[in-house]
C-alpha positions as CSV (number, residue, x, y, z in Angstrom):
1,X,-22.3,-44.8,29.5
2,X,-23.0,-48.7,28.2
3,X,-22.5,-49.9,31.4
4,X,-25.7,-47.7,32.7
5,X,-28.0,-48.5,30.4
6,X,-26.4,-52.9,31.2
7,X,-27.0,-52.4,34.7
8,X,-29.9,-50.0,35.4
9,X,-32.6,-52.6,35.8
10,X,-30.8,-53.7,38.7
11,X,-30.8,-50.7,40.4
12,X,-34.9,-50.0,40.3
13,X,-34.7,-53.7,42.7
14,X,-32.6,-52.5,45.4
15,X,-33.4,-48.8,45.2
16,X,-35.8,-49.5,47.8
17,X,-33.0,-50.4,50.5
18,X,-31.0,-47.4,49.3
19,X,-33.3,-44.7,49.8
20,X,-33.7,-46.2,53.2
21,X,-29.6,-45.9,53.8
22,X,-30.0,-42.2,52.3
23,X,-32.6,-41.5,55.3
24,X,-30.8,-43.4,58.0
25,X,-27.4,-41.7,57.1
26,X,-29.2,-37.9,57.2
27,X,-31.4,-38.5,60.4
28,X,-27.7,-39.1,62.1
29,X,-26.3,-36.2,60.6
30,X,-29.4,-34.2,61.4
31,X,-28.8,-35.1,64.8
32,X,-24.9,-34.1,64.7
33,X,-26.0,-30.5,63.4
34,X,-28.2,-30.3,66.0
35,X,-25.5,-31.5,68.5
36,X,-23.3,-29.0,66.9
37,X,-25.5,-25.9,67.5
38,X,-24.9,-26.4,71.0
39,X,-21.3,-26.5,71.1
40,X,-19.0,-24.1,68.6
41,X,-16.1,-25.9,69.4
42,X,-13.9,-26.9,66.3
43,X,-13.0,-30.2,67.1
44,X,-16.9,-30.4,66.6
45,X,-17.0,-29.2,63.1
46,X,-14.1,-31.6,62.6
47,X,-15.8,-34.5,63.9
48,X,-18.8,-33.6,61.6
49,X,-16.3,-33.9,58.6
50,X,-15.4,-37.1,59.3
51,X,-18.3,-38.4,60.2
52,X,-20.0,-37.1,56.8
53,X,-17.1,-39.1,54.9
54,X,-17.6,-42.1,56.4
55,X,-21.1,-42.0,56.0
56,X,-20.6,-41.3,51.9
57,X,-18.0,-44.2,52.4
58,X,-20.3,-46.8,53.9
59,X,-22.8,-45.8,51.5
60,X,-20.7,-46.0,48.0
61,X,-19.5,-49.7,49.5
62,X,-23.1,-50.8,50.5
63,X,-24.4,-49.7,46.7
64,X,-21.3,-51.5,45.5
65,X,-22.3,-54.7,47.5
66,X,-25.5,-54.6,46.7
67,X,-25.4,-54.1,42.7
68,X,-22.2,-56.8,42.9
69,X,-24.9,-59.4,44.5
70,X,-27.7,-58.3,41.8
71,X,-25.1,-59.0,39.0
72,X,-24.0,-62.5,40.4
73,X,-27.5,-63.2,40.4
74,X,-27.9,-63.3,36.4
75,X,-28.1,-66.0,34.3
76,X,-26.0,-63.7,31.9
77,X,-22.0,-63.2,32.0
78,X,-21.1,-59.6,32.1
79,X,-17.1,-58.4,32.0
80,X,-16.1,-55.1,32.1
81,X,-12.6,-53.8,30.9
82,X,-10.9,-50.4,30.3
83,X,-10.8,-48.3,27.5
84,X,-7.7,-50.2,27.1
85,X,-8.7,-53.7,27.7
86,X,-7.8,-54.5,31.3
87,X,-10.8,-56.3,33.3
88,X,-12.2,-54.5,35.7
89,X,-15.4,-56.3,36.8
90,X,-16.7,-60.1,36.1
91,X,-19.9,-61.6,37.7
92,X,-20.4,-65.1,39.0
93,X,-21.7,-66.5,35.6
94,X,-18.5,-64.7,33.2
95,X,-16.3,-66.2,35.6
96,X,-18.0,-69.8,35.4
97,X,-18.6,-69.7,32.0
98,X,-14.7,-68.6,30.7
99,X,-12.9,-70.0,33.5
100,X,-12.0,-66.6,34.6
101,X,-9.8,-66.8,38.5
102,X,-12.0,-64.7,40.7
103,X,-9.3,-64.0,42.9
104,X,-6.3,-63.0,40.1
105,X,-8.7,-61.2,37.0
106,X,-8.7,-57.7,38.3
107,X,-5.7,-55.5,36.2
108,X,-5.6,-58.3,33.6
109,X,-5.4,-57.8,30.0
110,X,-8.7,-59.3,28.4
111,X,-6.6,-61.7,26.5
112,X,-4.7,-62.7,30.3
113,X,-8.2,-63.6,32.1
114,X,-10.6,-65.0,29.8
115,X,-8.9,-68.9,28.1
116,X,-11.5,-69.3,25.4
117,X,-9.9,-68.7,22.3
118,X,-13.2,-68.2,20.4
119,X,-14.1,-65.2,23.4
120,X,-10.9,-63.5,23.2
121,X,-11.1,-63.3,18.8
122,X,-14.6,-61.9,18.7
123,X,-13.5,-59.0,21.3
124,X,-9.9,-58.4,19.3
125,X,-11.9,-58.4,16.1
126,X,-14.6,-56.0,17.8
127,X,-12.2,-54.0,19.9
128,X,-12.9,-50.6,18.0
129,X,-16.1,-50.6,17.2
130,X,-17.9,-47.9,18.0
131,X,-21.1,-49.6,17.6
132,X,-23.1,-52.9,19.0
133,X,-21.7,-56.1,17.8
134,X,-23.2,-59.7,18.5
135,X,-22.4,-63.5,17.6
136,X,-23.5,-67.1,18.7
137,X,-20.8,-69.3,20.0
138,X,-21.0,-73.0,21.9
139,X,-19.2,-72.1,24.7
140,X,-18.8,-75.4,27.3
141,X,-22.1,-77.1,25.4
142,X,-24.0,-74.1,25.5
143,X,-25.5,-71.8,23.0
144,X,-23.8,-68.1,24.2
145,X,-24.9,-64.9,22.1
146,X,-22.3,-62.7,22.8
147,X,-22.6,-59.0,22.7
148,X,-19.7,-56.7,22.9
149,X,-20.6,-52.9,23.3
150,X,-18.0,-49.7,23.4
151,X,-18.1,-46.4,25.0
152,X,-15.1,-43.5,26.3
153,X,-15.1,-45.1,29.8
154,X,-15.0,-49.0,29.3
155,X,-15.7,-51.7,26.7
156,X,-18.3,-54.4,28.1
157,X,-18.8,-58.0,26.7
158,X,-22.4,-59.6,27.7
159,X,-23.4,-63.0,27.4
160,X,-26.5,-64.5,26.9
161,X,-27.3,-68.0,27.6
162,X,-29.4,-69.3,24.7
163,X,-29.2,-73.1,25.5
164,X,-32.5,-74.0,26.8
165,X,-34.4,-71.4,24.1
166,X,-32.5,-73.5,21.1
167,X,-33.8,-76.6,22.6
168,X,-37.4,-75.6,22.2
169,X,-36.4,-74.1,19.4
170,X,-35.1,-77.3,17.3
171,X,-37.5,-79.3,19.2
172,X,-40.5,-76.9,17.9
173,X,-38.9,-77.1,14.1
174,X,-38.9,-81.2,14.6
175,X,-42.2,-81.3,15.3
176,X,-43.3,-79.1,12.2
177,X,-41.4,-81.0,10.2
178,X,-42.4,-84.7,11.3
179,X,-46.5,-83.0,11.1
180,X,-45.7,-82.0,7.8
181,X,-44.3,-85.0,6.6
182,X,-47.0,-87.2,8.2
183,X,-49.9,-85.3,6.5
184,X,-48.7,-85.4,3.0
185,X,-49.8,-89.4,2.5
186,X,-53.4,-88.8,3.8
187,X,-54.1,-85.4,2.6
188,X,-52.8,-87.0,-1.2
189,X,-55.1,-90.2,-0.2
190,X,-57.8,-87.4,0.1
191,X,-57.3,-85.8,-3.2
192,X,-57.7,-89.1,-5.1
193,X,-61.0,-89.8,-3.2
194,X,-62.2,-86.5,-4.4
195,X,-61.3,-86.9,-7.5
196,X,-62.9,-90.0,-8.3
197,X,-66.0,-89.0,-6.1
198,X,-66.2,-86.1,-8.8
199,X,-66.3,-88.6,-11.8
200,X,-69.1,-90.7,-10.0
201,X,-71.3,-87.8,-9.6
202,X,-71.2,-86.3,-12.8
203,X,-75.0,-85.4,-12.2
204,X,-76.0,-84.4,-8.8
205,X,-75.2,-80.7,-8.1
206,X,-75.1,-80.3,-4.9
207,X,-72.6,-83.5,-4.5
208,X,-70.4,-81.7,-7.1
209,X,-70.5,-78.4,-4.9
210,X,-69.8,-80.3,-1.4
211,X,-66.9,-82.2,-3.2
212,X,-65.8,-79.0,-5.0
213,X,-65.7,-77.0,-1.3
214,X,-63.8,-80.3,0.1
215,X,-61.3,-79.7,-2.8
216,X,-60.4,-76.5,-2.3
217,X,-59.2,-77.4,1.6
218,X,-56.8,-80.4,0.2
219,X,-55.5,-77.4,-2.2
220,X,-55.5,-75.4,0.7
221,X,-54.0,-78.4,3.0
222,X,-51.1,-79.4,0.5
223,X,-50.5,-75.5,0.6
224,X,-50.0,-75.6,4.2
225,X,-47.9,-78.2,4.4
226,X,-45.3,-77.5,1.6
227,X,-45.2,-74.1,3.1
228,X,-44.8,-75.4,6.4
229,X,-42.0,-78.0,4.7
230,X,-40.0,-75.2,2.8
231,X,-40.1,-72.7,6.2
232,X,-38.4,-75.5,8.1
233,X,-35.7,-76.3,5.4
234,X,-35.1,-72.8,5.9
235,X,-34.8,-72.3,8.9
236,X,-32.8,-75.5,10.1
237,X,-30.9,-76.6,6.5
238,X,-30.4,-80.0,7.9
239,X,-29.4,-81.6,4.8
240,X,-29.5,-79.3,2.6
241,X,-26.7,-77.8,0.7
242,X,-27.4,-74.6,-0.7
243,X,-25.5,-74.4,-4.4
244,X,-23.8,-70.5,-5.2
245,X,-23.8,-70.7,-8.7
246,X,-24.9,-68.0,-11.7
247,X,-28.6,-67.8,-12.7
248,X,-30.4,-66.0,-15.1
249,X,-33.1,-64.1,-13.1
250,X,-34.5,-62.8,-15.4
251,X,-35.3,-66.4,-17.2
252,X,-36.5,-67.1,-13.6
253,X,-39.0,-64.0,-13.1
254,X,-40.8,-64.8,-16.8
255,X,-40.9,-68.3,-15.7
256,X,-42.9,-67.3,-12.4
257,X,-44.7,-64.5,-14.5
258,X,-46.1,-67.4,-16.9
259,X,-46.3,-69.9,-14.0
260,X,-49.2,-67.0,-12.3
261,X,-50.4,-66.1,-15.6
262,X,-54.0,-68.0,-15.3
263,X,-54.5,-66.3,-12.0
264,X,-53.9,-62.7,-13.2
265,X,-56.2,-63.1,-16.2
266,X,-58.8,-64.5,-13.7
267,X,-58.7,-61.1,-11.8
268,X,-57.7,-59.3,-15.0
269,X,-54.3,-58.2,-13.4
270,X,-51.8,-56.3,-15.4
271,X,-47.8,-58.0,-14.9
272,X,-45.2,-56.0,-16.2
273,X,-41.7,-57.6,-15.9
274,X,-39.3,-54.6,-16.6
275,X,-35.5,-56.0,-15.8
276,X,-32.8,-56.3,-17.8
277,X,-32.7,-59.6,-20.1
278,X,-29.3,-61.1,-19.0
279,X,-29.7,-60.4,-15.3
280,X,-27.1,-62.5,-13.5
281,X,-27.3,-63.1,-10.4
282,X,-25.5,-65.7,-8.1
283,X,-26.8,-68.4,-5.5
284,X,-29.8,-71.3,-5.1
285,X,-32.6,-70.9,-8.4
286,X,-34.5,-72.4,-4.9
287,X,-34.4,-69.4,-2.9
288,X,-35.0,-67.2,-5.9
289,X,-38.0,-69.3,-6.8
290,X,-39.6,-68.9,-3.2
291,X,-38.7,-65.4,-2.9
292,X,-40.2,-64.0,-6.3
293,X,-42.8,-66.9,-6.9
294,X,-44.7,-65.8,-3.4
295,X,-43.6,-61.8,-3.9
296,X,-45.3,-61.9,-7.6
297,X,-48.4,-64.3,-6.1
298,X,-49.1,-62.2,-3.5
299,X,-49.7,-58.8,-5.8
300,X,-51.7,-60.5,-7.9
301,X,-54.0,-62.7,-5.1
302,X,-54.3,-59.1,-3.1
303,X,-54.4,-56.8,-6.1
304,X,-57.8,-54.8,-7.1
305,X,-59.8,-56.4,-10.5
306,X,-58.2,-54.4,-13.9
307,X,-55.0,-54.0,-10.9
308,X,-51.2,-54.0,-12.0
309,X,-48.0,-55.3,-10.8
310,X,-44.7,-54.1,-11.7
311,X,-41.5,-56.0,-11.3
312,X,-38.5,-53.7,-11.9
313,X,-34.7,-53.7,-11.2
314,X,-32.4,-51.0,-9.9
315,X,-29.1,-50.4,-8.8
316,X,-27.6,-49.0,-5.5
317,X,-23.4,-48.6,-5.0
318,X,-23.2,-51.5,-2.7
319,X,-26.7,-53.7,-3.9
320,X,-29.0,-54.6,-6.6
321,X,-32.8,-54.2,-5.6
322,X,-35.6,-56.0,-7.0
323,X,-38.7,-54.6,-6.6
324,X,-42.1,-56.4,-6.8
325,X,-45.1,-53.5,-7.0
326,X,-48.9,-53.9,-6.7
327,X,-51.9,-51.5,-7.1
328,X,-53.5,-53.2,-4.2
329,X,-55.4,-51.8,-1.4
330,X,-52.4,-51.3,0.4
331,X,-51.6,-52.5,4.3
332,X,-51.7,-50.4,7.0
333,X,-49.3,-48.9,8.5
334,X,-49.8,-50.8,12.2
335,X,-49.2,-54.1,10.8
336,X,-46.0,-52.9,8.4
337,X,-43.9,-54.5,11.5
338,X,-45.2,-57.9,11.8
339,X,-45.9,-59.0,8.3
340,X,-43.2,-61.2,8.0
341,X,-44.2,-63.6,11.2
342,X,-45.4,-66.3,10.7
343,X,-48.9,-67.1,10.2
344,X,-49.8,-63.1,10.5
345,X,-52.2,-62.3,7.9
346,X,-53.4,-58.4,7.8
347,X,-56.8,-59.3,6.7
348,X,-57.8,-62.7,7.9
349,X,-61.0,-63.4,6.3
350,X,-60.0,-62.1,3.1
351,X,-56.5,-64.2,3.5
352,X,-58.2,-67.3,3.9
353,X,-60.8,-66.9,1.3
354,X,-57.7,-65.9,-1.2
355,X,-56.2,-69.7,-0.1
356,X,-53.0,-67.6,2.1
357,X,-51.1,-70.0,4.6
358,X,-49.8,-66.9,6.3
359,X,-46.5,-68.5,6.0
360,X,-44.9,-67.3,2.5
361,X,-43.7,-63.8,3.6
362,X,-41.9,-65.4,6.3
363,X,-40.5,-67.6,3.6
364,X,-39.6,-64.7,1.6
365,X,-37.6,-63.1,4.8
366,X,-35.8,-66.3,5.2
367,X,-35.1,-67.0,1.8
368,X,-33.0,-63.6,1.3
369,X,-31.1,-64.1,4.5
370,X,-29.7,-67.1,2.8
371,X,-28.6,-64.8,0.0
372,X,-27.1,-62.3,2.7
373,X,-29.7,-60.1,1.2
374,X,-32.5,-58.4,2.8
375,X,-36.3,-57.5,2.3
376,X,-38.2,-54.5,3.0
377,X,-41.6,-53.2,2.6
378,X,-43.5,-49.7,1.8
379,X,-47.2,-49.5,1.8
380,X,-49.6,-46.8,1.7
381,X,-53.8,-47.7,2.0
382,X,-55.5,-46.6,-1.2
383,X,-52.6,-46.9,-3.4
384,X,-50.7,-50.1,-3.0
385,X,-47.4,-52.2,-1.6
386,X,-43.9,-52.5,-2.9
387,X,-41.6,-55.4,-2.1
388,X,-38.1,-54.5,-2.3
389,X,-35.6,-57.6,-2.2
390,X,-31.7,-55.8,-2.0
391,X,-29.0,-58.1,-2.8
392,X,-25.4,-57.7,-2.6
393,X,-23.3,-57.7,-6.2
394,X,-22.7,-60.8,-7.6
């Protein structure tokens, strides 16, 4: 049942108390038997019955009480309806939260005890699902995740309070941005000084090697920080309206494929671009161009010298899949879940020496969200990593 597995942490806190009720309620029936053995009278035998139900009774109502005082304790709403839709159960923060009448809900119609509007569409639209559904809603100034799960014996809608965690949230993604913003004038004040230091020491070595080291860093910096830049327009899109309009992707992917060009020769990597040459798809060239242009980097940064990388389209009935291939030395399969969090990098020391931010998978996985697309990864060590980006039909 969904309301089990809802509620079960709460029983393992008072099971304690219980077990002691079990004990108490046995020891004085126990103590009856005994009583009884004595005596053979019926009335005995009756008085044994009753006693034994009221004991079950008292029982049943204390576990009642007791999980009813658990569940008012939560900082999540929980209401609990009929296969048919008639509210059975609320707790303290349900009721506060929908303005549902403690003493009138029970018997009610969904629709009759909740007044949010918003509340009472997602469970009519969700109502015959047979599966988890969930959706953020401002309920009363705060950020609600609600979660409406169905079994045979009752319908349950859960609701998470996600106020104070999208507080630190945008207050974590103001931060990165205003960092990131702030950098860019001295890190580009940096990158002139180096440059001109480099024309002035046109003769001393080991000046041109230090300078050439405290290049690579300001690369490495201005990296960082347009990374760090394009992950927060992402994830926030204050400001930014994302066009839906037809693009060649395939003009796109040779662009990208000539843009990495000097790199692949460098390691003498292989890029084959097999897709079809009017490949239409629809959305922002911007989320294309981060999705592909760190996909088709990243094979050929982690790739083997004399490596390959494939990029090929396919077709599925509901998607269209574009996969990005490498001959690389694979990841392991331990890391496989994490590798598009930020700043995770499989191999650190190679990552950094290769100039990775750890940031542009996490880039990728944003940017094809925004495209109601999605991203997945197959890997095997030895043999190499495929990138597949699905995308629904334009």
């Amino acid at each position: 049942m969904v309301i089990s597995s809802v509620i079960s942490i709460f029983l393992l806190g008072v099971s304690g108390y219980l077990y002691y009720k079990v004990r108490e309620a046995e020891r004085v029936k126990t103590s009856l038997k005994n009583l009884l053995s004595l005596h053979t009278d019926l009335s005995w035998s009756e008085i044994l019955r009753v006693i034994d139900k009221e004991l079950k009774e008292r029982q049943y109502k204390d576990n009642i009480h007791l999980l009813s005082q658990a569940l008012n304790l939560l900082n999540e709403g929980l209401v609990i309806m009929t296969p048919a839709g008639k509210v059975i159960y609320t707790n303290r923060f349900a009721r506060e939260l929908l303005d549902i009448d403690k003493e009138s809900y029970k018997g009610k119609y969904f629709y009759q005890a909740i007044s949010d509007l918003d509340v009472i569409s997602f469970i009519n639209e969700n109502f015959h699902k047979d599966y988890n559904v969930w959706e953020s809603k401002k309920i009363k100034n705060r950020y609600v995740q609600l979660v409406f799960a169905s079994d045979i014996n009752e319908k349950v809608l859960l609701l998470r309070d996600l106020t104070q965690i999208k507080k630190y949230e945008n207050l974590k993604k103001d931060f990165i941005a205003n960092v990131s913003h702030e950098l860019k004038t001295p890190v580009a004040t940096l990158k002139v000084l180096m440059e001109t230091l480099e024309d002035e020491c046109d003769e001393n070595e080991t000046a041109k090697e230090f300078i050439k080291k405290a290049q690579d860093r300001i690369k490495y910096m201005e990296q960082l920080i347009q990374d760090l830049i394009t992950l927060t327009m992402l994830e926030t899109s204050k400001g930014i309206l994302f066009e839906n309009k037809s693009i060649n992707l395939s003009n796109l992917l040779s662009r990208i494929v000539e843009e990495t060009s000097v790199i692949a020769k460098r390691k003498n990597v292989t890029v084959v671009l097999d897709v079809p040459e009017k490949l239409e798809v629809k959305g922002d060239e911007r989320l294309f161009y981060f999705i592909f242009k760190n996909l088709i980097d990243n094979a050929i940064k982690y790739n083997h010298e004399g490596g390959k990388v494939e990029i090929k389209y396919s077709t599925l009935p509901k998607e269209q899949v574009i996969s990005v291939c490498d001959t690389g030395p694979g990841i392991p399969k331990s890391h496989l879940p994490f590798i598009f969090e930020r700043f995770y990098r499989v191999d650190k020391s190679r990552s950094r020496k290769l100039g990775g931010t750890g940031l542009g998978l996490s880039i990728v996985k944003l940017a094809v969200e925004k495209l109601n697309g999605k991203v997945d990864v197959e890997s095997e060590v030895g043999k190499g990593t495929c990138f597949k980006v699905y995308l629904p039909y334009t």
